[in-house]
C-alpha positions as CSV (number, residue, x, y, z in Angstrom):
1,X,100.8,101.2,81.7
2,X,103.9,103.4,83.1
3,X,107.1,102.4,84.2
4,X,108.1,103.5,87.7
5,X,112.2,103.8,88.9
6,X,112.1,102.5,92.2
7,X,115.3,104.3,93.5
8,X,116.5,102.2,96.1
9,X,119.8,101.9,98.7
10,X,122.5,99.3,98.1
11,X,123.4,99.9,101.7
12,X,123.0,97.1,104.8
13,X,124.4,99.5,107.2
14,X,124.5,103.3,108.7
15,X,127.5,105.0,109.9
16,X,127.4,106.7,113.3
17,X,129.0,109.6,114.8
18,X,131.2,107.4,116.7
19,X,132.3,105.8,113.3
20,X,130.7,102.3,114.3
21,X,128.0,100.5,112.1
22,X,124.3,100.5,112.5
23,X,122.3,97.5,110.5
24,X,120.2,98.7,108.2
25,X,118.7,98.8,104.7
26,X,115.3,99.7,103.2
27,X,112.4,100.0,105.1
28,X,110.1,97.1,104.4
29,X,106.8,98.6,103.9
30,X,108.0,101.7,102.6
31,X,109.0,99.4,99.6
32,X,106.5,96.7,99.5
33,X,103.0,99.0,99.9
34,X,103.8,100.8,97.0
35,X,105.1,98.0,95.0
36,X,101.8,96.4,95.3
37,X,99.7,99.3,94.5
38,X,101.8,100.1,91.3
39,X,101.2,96.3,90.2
40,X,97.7,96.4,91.0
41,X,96.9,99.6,89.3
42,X,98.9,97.9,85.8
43,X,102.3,99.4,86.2
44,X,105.5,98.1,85.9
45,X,107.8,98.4,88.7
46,X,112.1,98.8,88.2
47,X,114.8,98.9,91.1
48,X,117.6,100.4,90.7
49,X,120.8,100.4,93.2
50,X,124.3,101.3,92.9
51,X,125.8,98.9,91.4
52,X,122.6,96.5,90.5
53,X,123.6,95.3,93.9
54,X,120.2,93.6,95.6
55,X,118.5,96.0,98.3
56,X,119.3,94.8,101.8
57,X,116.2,95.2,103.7
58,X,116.3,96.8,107.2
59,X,115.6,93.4,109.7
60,X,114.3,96.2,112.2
61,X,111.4,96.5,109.4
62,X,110.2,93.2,109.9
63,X,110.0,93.2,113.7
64,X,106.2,91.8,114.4
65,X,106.1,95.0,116.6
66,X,106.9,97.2,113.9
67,X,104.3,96.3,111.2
68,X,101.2,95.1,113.3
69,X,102.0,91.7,113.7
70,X,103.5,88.4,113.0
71,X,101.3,88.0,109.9
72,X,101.9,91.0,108.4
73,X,105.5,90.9,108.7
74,X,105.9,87.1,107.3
75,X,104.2,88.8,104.2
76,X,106.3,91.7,103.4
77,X,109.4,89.0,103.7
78,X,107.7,87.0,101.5
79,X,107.2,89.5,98.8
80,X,110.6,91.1,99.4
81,X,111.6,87.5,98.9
82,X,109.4,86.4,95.8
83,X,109.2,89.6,94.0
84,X,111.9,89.7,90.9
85,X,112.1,93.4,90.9
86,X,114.0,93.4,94.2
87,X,115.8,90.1,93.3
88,X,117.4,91.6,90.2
89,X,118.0,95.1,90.2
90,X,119.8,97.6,87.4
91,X,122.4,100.1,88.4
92,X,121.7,103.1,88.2
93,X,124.9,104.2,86.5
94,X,123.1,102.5,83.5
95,X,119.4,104.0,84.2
96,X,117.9,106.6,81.3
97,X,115.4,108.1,82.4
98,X,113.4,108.3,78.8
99,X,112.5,105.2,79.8
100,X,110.4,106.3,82.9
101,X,107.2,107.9,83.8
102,X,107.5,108.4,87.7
103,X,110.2,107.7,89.9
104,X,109.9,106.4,94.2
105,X,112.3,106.5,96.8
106,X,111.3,104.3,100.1
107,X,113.4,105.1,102.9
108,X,114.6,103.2,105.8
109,X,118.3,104.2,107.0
110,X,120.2,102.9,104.0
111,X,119.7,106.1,102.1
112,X,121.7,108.1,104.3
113,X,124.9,106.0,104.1
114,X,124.7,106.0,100.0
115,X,122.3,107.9,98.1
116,X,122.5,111.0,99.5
117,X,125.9,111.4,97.9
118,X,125.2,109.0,95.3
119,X,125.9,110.8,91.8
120,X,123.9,108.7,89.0
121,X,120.7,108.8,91.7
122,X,121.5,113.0,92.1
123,X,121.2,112.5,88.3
124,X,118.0,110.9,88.1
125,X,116.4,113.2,90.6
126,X,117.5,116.1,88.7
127,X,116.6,115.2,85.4
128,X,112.9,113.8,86.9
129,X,112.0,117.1,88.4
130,X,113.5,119.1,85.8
131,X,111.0,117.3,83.2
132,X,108.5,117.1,85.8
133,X,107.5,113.7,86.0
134,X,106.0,112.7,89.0
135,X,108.7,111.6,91.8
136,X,107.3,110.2,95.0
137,X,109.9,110.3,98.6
138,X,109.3,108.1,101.5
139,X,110.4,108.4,104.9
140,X,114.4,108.9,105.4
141,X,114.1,108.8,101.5
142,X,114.6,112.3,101.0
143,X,118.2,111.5,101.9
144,X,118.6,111.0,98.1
145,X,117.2,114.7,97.0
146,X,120.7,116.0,98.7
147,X,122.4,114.0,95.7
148,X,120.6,116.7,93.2
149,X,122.2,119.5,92.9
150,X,123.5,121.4,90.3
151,X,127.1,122.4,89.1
152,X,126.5,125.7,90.9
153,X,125.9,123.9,93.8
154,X,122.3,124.3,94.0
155,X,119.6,121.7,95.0
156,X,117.1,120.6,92.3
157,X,114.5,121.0,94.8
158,X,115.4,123.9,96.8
159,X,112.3,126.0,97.2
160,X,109.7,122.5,97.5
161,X,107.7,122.0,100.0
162,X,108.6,118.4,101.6
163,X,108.3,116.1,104.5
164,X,110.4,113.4,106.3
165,X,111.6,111.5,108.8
166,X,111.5,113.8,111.6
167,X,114.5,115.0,114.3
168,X,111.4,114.5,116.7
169,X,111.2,110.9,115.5
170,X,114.9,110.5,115.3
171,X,114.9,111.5,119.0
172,X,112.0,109.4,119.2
173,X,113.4,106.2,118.0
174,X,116.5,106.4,120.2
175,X,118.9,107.7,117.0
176,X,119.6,110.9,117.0
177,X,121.9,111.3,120.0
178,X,123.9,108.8,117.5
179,X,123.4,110.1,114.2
180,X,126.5,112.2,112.4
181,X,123.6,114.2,110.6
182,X,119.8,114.6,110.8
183,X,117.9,114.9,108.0
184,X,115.4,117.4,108.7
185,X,118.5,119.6,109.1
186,X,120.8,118.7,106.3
187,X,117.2,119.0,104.0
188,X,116.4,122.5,105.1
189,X,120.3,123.6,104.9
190,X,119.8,122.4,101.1
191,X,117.0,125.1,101.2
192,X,113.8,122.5,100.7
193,X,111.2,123.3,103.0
194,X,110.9,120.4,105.3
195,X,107.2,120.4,106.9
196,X,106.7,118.4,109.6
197,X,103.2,116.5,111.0
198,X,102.6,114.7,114.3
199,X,105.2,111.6,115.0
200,X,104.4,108.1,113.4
201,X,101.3,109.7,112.1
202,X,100.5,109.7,108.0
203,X,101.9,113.1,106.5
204,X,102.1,113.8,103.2
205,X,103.4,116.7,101.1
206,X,102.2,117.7,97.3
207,X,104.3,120.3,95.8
208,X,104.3,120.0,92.0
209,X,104.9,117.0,90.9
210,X,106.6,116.0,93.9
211,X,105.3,113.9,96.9
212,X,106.6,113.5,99.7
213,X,105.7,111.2,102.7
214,X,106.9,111.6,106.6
215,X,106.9,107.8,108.1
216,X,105.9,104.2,106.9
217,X,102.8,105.4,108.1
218,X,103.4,108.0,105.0
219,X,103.5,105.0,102.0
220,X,100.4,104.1,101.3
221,X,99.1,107.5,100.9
222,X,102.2,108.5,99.1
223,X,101.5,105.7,96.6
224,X,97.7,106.7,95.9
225,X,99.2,110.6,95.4
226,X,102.0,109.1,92.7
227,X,98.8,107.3,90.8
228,X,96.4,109.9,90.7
229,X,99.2,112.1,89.0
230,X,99.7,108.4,86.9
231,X,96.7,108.6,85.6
Protein backbone atom coordinates (compact mmCIF):
# COMPACT_ATOMS: atom_id res chain seq x y z
CA UNK A 1 0.00 0.00 0.00
CA UNK A 2 1.38 3.74 -0.55
CA UNK A 3 0.37 6.75 0.86
CA UNK A 4 -0.58 9.57 -1.64
CA UNK A 5 -0.50 13.70 -0.45
CA UNK A 6 -3.37 14.96 -2.12
CA UNK A 7 -2.29 18.65 -2.34
CA UNK A 8 -5.29 20.53 -2.39
CA UNK A 9 -6.54 24.55 -2.35
CA UNK A 10 -8.06 26.02 0.81
CA UNK A 11 -9.39 28.66 -1.47
CA UNK A 12 -13.51 29.26 -2.18
CA UNK A 13 -12.67 32.04 -4.48
CA UNK A 14 -10.40 33.62 -7.52
CA UNK A 15 -9.28 37.06 -7.72
CA UNK A 16 -9.83 38.98 -11.00
CA UNK A 17 -8.10 41.59 -12.74
CA UNK A 18 -10.73 43.96 -11.77
CA UNK A 19 -9.94 42.99 -8.04
CA UNK A 20 -13.59 41.39 -7.67
CA UNK A 21 -14.17 37.67 -6.55
CA UNK A 22 -14.82 34.70 -8.66
CA UNK A 23 -16.40 31.49 -6.68
CA UNK A 24 -14.45 28.73 -6.79
CA UNK A 25 -12.58 25.86 -5.32
CA UNK A 26 -11.44 22.41 -6.39
CA UNK A 27 -12.57 20.88 -9.37
CA UNK A 28 -14.88 18.02 -8.41
CA UNK A 29 -13.80 15.23 -10.64
CA UNK A 30 -10.40 16.25 -10.83
CA UNK A 31 -10.42 15.25 -7.01
CA UNK A 32 -12.89 12.48 -6.75
CA UNK A 33 -11.70 10.17 -9.97
CA UNK A 34 -8.54 9.85 -8.63
CA UNK A 35 -9.53 9.41 -5.07
CA UNK A 36 -11.43 6.39 -6.05
CA UNK A 37 -8.91 4.86 -8.15
CA UNK A 38 -6.14 5.21 -5.43
CA UNK A 39 -8.75 3.45 -2.88
CA UNK A 40 -9.56 0.85 -5.29
CA UNK A 41 -6.06 -0.02 -6.18
CA UNK A 42 -5.26 -0.36 -1.88
CA UNK A 43 -3.81 3.06 -1.25
CA UNK A 44 -4.33 5.41 1.23
CA UNK A 45 -5.34 8.82 0.30
CA UNK A 46 -4.24 12.34 2.62
CA UNK A 47 -5.41 15.96 1.94
CA UNK A 48 -3.60 18.54 2.76
CA UNK A 49 -4.55 22.44 2.72
CA UNK A 50 -3.28 25.43 4.20
CA UNK A 51 -4.18 25.60 7.24
CA UNK A 52 -6.06 21.96 7.50
CA UNK A 53 -8.80 24.16 6.42
CA UNK A 54 -11.55 21.74 4.47
CA UNK A 55 -11.35 22.05 0.41
CA UNK A 56 -14.20 24.15 -0.83
CA UNK A 57 -15.27 22.55 -3.89
CA UNK A 58 -15.99 24.65 -7.07
CA UNK A 59 -20.25 24.52 -7.34
CA UNK A 60 -19.51 25.14 -11.18
CA UNK A 61 -18.06 21.43 -10.86
CA UNK A 62 -21.15 19.97 -10.03
CA UNK A 63 -23.34 21.58 -12.73
CA UNK A 64 -25.26 18.44 -14.38
CA UNK A 65 -23.92 20.03 -17.68
CA UNK A 66 -20.48 19.82 -16.60
CA UNK A 67 -20.07 16.23 -15.58
CA UNK A 68 -22.58 14.32 -17.91
CA UNK A 69 -25.49 14.49 -15.90
CA UNK A 70 -27.64 14.78 -12.90
CA UNK A 71 -26.55 11.30 -11.74
CA UNK A 72 -23.16 11.73 -12.05
CA UNK A 73 -22.93 14.95 -10.35
CA UNK A 74 -25.22 13.90 -7.19
CA UNK A 75 -22.34 11.27 -6.87
CA UNK A 76 -19.24 13.26 -6.83
CA UNK A 77 -21.23 15.51 -3.95
CA UNK A 78 -21.83 12.64 -2.28
CA UNK A 79 -18.36 11.36 -2.12
CA UNK A 80 -16.98 14.81 -1.58
CA UNK A 81 -19.57 14.80 1.15
CA UNK A 82 -18.93 11.23 2.79
CA UNK A 83 -15.33 10.82 2.19
CA UNK A 84 -13.26 11.67 5.55
CA UNK A 85 -10.14 12.54 3.64
CA UNK A 86 -11.73 15.71 2.41
CA UNK A 87 -13.73 16.21 5.73
CA UNK A 88 -10.59 16.36 7.76
CA UNK A 89 -7.65 17.59 6.20
CA UNK A 90 -3.85 18.26 7.64
CA UNK A 91 -1.96 21.41 6.93
CA UNK A 92 0.53 21.38 5.16
CA UNK A 93 2.80 23.45 7.27
CA UNK A 94 2.83 20.20 9.32
CA UNK A 95 3.24 17.66 6.22
CA UNK A 96 6.80 15.44 5.96
CA UNK A 97 7.06 14.21 3.20
CA UNK A 98 8.98 10.75 4.54
CA UNK A 99 5.73 9.91 5.06
CA UNK A 100 4.71 9.78 1.36
CA UNK A 101 5.15 7.74 -1.78
CA UNK A 102 3.39 10.01 -4.50
CA UNK A 103 1.86 13.23 -4.31
CA UNK A 104 -1.60 14.78 -6.62
CA UNK A 105 -2.67 18.13 -7.30
CA UNK A 106 -6.41 18.37 -8.83
CA UNK A 107 -7.06 21.71 -10.14
CA UNK A 108 -10.06 23.68 -10.44
CA UNK A 109 -9.52 27.68 -9.89
CA UNK A 110 -8.64 27.63 -6.25
CA UNK A 111 -5.07 26.86 -6.92
CA UNK A 112 -4.39 30.09 -8.46
CA UNK A 113 -5.60 32.27 -5.58
CA UNK A 114 -3.34 30.14 -2.95
CA UNK A 115 -0.97 27.52 -3.85
CA UNK A 116 0.83 28.97 -6.40
CA UNK A 117 2.45 31.25 -3.77
CA UNK A 118 1.83 28.86 -1.10
CA UNK A 119 5.34 28.21 0.64
CA UNK A 120 4.89 24.73 2.65
CA UNK A 121 3.11 23.32 -0.83
CA UNK A 122 6.39 25.01 -2.95
CA UNK A 123 8.14 22.81 -0.26
CA UNK A 124 6.48 19.67 -0.84
CA UNK A 125 6.82 19.96 -4.60
CA UNK A 126 10.40 20.53 -4.36
CA UNK A 127 11.35 18.05 -2.00
CA UNK A 128 8.96 15.29 -4.18
CA UNK A 129 10.73 15.88 -7.41
CA UNK A 130 14.01 16.29 -5.98
CA UNK A 131 13.62 12.59 -4.49
CA UNK A 132 11.68 11.65 -7.46
CA UNK A 133 8.65 10.24 -6.20
CA UNK A 134 5.96 10.18 -8.51
CA UNK A 135 3.89 13.65 -8.39
CA UNK A 136 0.73 13.69 -10.56
CA UNK A 137 -0.88 17.67 -11.73
CA UNK A 138 -4.31 18.07 -12.86
CA UNK A 139 -5.87 20.76 -14.72
CA UNK A 140 -5.26 24.45 -13.28
CA UNK A 141 -3.19 22.38 -10.76
CA UNK A 142 0.06 23.26 -12.09
CA UNK A 143 -0.65 26.60 -10.48
CA UNK A 144 1.07 25.02 -7.34
CA UNK A 145 4.58 23.99 -9.33
CA UNK A 146 5.06 28.07 -9.44
CA UNK A 147 5.41 27.70 -5.43
CA UNK A 148 8.77 25.43 -6.15
CA UNK A 149 11.37 27.25 -6.64
CA UNK A 150 14.58 27.46 -5.19
CA UNK A 151 16.49 30.20 -3.10
CA UNK A 152 18.16 31.17 -6.47
CA UNK A 153 15.01 31.66 -7.74
CA UNK A 154 14.74 28.80 -9.86
CA UNK A 155 11.69 26.48 -10.56
CA UNK A 156 12.03 22.82 -9.31
CA UNK A 157 10.59 21.86 -12.59
CA UNK A 158 11.97 24.17 -15.09
CA UNK A 159 13.10 22.15 -18.03
CA UNK A 160 9.75 19.37 -17.66
CA UNK A 161 7.67 18.75 -20.09
CA UNK A 162 3.98 19.54 -18.77
CA UNK A 163 0.41 20.26 -19.57
CA UNK A 164 -2.50 22.38 -18.34
CA UNK A 165 -5.37 24.25 -18.37
CA UNK A 166 -5.02 25.88 -21.61
CA UNK A 167 -5.21 30.01 -22.55
CA UNK A 168 -7.32 28.41 -25.49
CA UNK A 169 -9.62 27.03 -22.89
CA UNK A 170 -9.41 29.93 -20.61
CA UNK A 171 -10.64 31.96 -23.63
CA UNK A 172 -12.82 29.16 -24.18
CA UNK A 173 -14.58 29.17 -20.91
CA UNK A 174 -15.26 32.91 -21.00
CA UNK A 175 -12.15 33.65 -18.28
CA UNK A 176 -9.39 34.87 -19.64
CA UNK A 177 -10.49 38.43 -20.75
CA UNK A 178 -10.84 38.36 -16.73
CA UNK A 179 -8.01 36.71 -15.43
CA UNK A 180 -4.87 38.81 -13.75
CA UNK A 181 -2.67 35.88 -15.11
CA UNK A 182 -2.96 32.82 -17.33
CA UNK A 183 -1.30 29.92 -16.52
CA UNK A 184 0.05 28.57 -19.67
CA UNK A 185 2.00 31.89 -19.53
CA UNK A 186 3.12 32.30 -16.04
CA UNK A 187 4.21 28.23 -16.37
CA UNK A 188 6.35 28.75 -19.37
CA UNK A 189 7.90 32.17 -17.90
CA UNK A 190 8.93 29.68 -14.93
CA UNK A 191 10.74 27.86 -17.82
CA UNK A 192 8.47 24.38 -17.75
CA UNK A 193 7.51 23.36 -21.02
CA UNK A 194 3.87 23.69 -21.17
CA UNK A 195 2.47 21.25 -24.11
CA UNK A 196 -0.80 21.79 -25.14
CA UNK A 197 -3.53 19.13 -26.82
CA UNK A 198 -6.87 19.80 -28.39
CA UNK A 199 -9.54 21.80 -25.92
CA UNK A 200 -11.55 19.61 -23.34
CA UNK A 201 -9.97 16.62 -24.89
CA UNK A 202 -7.78 14.00 -22.44
CA UNK A 203 -3.98 15.16 -22.60
CA UNK A 204 -1.52 13.89 -20.61
CA UNK A 205 2.19 14.58 -20.15
CA UNK A 206 4.97 11.89 -18.66
CA UNK A 207 8.24 13.45 -18.07
CA UNK A 208 10.12 11.64 -15.30
CA UNK A 209 8.34 11.00 -12.65
CA UNK A 210 6.03 13.68 -13.19
CA UNK A 211 2.44 13.60 -14.83
CA UNK A 212 0.71 16.00 -15.86
CA UNK A 213 -2.91 16.19 -17.08
CA UNK A 214 -4.67 19.17 -19.35
CA UNK A 215 -8.58 19.17 -18.37
CA UNK A 216 -11.04 17.01 -16.10
CA UNK A 217 -11.02 15.16 -19.13
CA UNK A 218 -7.17 14.70 -18.08
CA UNK A 219 -7.91 12.77 -14.37
CA UNK A 220 -8.57 9.61 -14.99
CA UNK A 221 -5.77 9.00 -17.16
CA UNK A 222 -3.53 10.96 -14.93
CA UNK A 223 -4.53 8.60 -12.17
CA UNK A 224 -3.85 5.20 -14.16
CA UNK A 225 -0.20 7.00 -15.10
CA UNK A 226 0.45 7.78 -11.04
CA UNK A 227 -0.39 3.82 -10.43
CA UNK A 228 1.49 2.26 -12.93
CA UNK A 229 4.63 4.22 -11.55
CA UNK A 230 2.84 2.96 -7.88
CA UNK A 231 3.33 -0.18 -8.64
Amino acid sequence: MAKILFLMTAADHWTLADGSRHRTGFWAEEAVVPLEAFRAAGHEVTVATPGGAVPPVDPASLAADAVGGAEEAARLRDVIDSAPEFRAPVALSGVRLDDYDAVYVPGGHGPMEDLAVDVDGGRILTGAVERGLPVGVVCHGPAALLAAVGEDGTNAYAGYRITAFTNTEERLAGNADRARWLLQDRLTEAGLKVEAGEPWAPHVEVDRTVVTGQNPASSAPVADELLKRLG
